[in-house]
mmCIF file of the C-alpha atoms, coordinates in Angstrom:
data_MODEL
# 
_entry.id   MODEL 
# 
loop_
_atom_site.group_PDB 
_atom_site.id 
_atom_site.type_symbol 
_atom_site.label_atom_id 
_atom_site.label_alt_id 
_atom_site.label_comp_id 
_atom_site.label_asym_id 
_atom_site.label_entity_id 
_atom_site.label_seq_id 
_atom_site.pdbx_PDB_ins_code 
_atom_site.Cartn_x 
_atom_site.Cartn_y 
_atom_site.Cartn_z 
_atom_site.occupancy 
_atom_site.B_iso_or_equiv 
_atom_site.pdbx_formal_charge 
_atom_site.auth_seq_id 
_atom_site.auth_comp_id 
_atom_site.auth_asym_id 
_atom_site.auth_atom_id 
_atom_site.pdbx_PDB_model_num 
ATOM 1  C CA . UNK A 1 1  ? -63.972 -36.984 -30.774 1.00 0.00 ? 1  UNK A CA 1 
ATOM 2  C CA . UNK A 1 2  ? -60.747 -36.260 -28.709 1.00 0.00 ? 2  UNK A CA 1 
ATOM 3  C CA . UNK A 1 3  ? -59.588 -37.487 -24.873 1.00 0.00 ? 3  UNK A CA 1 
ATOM 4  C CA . UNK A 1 4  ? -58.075 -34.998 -23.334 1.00 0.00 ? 4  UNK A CA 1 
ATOM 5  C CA . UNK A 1 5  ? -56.442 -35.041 -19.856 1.00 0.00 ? 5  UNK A CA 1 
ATOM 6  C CA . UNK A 1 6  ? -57.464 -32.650 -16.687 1.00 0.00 ? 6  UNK A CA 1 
ATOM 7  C CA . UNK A 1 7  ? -54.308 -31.948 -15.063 1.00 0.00 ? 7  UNK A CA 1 
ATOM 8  C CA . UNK A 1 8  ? -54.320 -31.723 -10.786 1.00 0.00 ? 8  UNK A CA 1 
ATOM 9  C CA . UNK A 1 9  ? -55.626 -27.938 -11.559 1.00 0.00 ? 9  UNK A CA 1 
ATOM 10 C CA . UNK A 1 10 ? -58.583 -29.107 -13.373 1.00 0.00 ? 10 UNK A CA 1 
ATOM 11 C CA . UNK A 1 11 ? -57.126 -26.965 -16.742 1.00 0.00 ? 11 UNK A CA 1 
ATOM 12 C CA . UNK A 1 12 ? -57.002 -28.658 -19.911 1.00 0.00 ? 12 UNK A CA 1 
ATOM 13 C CA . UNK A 1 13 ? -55.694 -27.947 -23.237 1.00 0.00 ? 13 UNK A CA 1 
ATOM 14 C CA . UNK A 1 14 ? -58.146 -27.539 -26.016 1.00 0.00 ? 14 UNK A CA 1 
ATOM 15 C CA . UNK A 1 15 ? -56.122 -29.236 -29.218 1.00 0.00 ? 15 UNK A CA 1 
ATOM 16 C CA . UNK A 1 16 ? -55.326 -26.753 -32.031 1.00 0.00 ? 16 UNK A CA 1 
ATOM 17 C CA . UNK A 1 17 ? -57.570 -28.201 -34.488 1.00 0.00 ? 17 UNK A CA 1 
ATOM 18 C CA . UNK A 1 18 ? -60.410 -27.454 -32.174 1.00 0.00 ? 18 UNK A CA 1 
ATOM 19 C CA . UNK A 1 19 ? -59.199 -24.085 -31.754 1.00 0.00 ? 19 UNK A CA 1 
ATOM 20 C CA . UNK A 1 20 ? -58.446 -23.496 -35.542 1.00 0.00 ? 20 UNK A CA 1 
ATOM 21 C CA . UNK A 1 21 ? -61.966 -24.687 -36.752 1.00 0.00 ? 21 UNK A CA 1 
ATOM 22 C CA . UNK A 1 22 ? -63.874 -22.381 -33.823 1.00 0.00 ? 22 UNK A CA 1 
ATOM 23 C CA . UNK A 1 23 ? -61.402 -19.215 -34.017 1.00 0.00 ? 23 UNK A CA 1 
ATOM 24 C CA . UNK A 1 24 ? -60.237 -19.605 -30.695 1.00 0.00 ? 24 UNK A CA 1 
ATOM 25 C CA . UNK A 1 25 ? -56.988 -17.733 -29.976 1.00 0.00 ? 25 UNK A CA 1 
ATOM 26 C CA . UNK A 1 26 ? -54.554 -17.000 -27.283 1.00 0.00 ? 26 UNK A CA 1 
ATOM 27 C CA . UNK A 1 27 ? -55.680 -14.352 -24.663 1.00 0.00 ? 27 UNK A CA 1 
ATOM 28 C CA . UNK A 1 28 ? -59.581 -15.116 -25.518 1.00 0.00 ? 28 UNK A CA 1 
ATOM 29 C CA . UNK A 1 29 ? -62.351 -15.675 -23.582 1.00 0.00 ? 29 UNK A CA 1 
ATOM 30 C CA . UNK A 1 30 ? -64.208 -19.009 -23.511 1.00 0.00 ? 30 UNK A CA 1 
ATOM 31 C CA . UNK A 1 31 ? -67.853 -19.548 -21.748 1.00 0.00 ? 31 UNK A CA 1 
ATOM 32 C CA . UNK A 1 32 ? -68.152 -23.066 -20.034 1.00 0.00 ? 32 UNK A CA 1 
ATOM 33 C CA . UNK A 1 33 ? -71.453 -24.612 -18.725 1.00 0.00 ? 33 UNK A CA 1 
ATOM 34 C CA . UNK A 1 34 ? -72.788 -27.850 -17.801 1.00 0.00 ? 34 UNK A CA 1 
ATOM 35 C CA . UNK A 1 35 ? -76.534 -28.262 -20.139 1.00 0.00 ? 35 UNK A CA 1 
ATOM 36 C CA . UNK A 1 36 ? -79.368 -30.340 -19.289 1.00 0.00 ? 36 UNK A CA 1 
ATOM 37 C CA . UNK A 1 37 ? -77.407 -33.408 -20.217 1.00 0.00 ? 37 UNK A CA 1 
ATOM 38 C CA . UNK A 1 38 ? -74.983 -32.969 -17.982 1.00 0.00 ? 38 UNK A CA 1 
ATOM 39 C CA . UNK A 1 39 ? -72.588 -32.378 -20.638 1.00 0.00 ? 39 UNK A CA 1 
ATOM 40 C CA . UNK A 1 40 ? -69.958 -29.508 -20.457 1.00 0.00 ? 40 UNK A CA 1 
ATOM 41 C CA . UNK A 1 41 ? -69.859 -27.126 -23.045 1.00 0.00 ? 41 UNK A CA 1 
ATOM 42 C CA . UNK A 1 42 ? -67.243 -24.311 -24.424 1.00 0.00 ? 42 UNK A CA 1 
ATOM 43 C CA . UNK A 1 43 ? -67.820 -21.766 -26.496 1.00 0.00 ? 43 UNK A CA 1 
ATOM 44 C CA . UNK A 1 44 ? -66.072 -19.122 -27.463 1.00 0.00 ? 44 UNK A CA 1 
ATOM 45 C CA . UNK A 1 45 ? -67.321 -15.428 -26.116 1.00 0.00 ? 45 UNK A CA 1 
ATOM 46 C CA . UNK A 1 46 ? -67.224 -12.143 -27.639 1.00 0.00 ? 46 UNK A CA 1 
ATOM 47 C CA . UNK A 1 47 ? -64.094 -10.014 -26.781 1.00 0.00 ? 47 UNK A CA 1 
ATOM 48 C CA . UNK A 1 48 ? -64.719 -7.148  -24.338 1.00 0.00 ? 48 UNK A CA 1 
ATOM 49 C CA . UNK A 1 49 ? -63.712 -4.608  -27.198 1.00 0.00 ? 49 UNK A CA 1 
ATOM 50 C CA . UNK A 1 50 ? -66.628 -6.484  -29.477 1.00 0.00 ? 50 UNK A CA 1 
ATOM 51 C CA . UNK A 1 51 ? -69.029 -6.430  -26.272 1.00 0.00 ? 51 UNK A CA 1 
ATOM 52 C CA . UNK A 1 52 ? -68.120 -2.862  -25.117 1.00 0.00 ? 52 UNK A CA 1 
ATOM 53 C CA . UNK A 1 53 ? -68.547 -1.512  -28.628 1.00 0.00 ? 53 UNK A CA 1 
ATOM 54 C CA . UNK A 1 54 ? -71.946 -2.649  -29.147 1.00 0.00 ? 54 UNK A CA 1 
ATOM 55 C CA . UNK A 1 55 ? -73.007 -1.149  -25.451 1.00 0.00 ? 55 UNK A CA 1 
ATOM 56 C CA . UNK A 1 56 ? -71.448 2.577   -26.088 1.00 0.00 ? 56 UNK A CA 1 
ATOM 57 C CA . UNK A 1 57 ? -70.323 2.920   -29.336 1.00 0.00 ? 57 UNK A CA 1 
ATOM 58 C CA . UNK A 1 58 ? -68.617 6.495   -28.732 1.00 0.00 ? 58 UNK A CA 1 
ATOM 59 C CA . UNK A 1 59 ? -66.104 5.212   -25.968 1.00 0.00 ? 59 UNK A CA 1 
ATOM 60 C CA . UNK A 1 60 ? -62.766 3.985   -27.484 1.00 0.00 ? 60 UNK A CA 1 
ATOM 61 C CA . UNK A 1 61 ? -62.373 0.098   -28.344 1.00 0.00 ? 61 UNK A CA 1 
ATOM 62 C CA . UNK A 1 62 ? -58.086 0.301   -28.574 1.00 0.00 ? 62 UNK A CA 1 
ATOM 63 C CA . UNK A 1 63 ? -56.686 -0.896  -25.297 1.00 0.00 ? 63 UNK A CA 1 
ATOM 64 C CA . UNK A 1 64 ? -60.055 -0.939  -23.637 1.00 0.00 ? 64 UNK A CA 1 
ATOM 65 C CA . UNK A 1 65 ? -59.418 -3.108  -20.798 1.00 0.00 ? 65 UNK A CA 1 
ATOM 66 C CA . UNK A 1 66 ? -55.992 -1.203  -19.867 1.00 0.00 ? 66 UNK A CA 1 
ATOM 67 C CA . UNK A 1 67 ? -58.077 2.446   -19.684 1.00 0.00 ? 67 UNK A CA 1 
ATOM 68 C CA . UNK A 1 68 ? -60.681 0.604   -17.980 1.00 0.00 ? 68 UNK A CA 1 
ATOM 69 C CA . UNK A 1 69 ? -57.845 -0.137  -14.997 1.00 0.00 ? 69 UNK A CA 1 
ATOM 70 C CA . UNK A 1 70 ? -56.712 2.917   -14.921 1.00 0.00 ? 70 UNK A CA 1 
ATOM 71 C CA . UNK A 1 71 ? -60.231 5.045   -14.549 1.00 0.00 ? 71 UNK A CA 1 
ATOM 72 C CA . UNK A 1 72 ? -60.970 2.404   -11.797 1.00 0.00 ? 72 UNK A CA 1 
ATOM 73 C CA . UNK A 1 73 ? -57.747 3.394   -10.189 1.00 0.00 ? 73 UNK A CA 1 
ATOM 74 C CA . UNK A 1 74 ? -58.388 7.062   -10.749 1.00 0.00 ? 74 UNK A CA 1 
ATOM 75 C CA . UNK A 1 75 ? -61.603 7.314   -10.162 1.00 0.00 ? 75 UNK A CA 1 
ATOM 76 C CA . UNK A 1 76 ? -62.567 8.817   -12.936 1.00 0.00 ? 76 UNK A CA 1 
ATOM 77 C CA . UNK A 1 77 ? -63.893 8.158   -16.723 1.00 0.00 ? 77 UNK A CA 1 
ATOM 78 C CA . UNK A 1 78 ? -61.700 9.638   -19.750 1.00 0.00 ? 78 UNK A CA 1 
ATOM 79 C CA . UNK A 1 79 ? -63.031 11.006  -22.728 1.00 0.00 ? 79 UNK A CA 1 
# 
């Protein structure tokens, strides 16, 4: 079990161990939730290339969230 501190922005650091053992990396995405225990949990979530990739599995995975920007800005979906 680890102690870790909240700093005055309520961010903590998750100690590299914990990251190492879950596959946690810089840059992903982590769900937290309080369960029925009041306890609060993280998990690591799928990337948006894994998610996007299993709801269209034509569209383009490589840079996906940069083309997504720039289809918003234009309007318009590339193929």
């Amino acid at each position: 079990m680890r102690i870790i501190k909240v700093t005055r922005k309520r961010q903590i650091t998750l100690p590299k161990d914990v990251c190492e053992k879950t596959g946690i990396n810089e840059g992903d995405y982590v769900r937290v939730y309080v369960d029925e225990n009041n306890r609060i949990i993280i998990e690591k979530a799928l990337s948006l290339d894994r998610l996007a990739g299993s709801l269209n599995p034509d569209y383009p995975l490589k840079n996906l969230a940069e083309n997504l920007d720039k289809e918003r800005k234009h309007g318009k979906r590339e193929k």
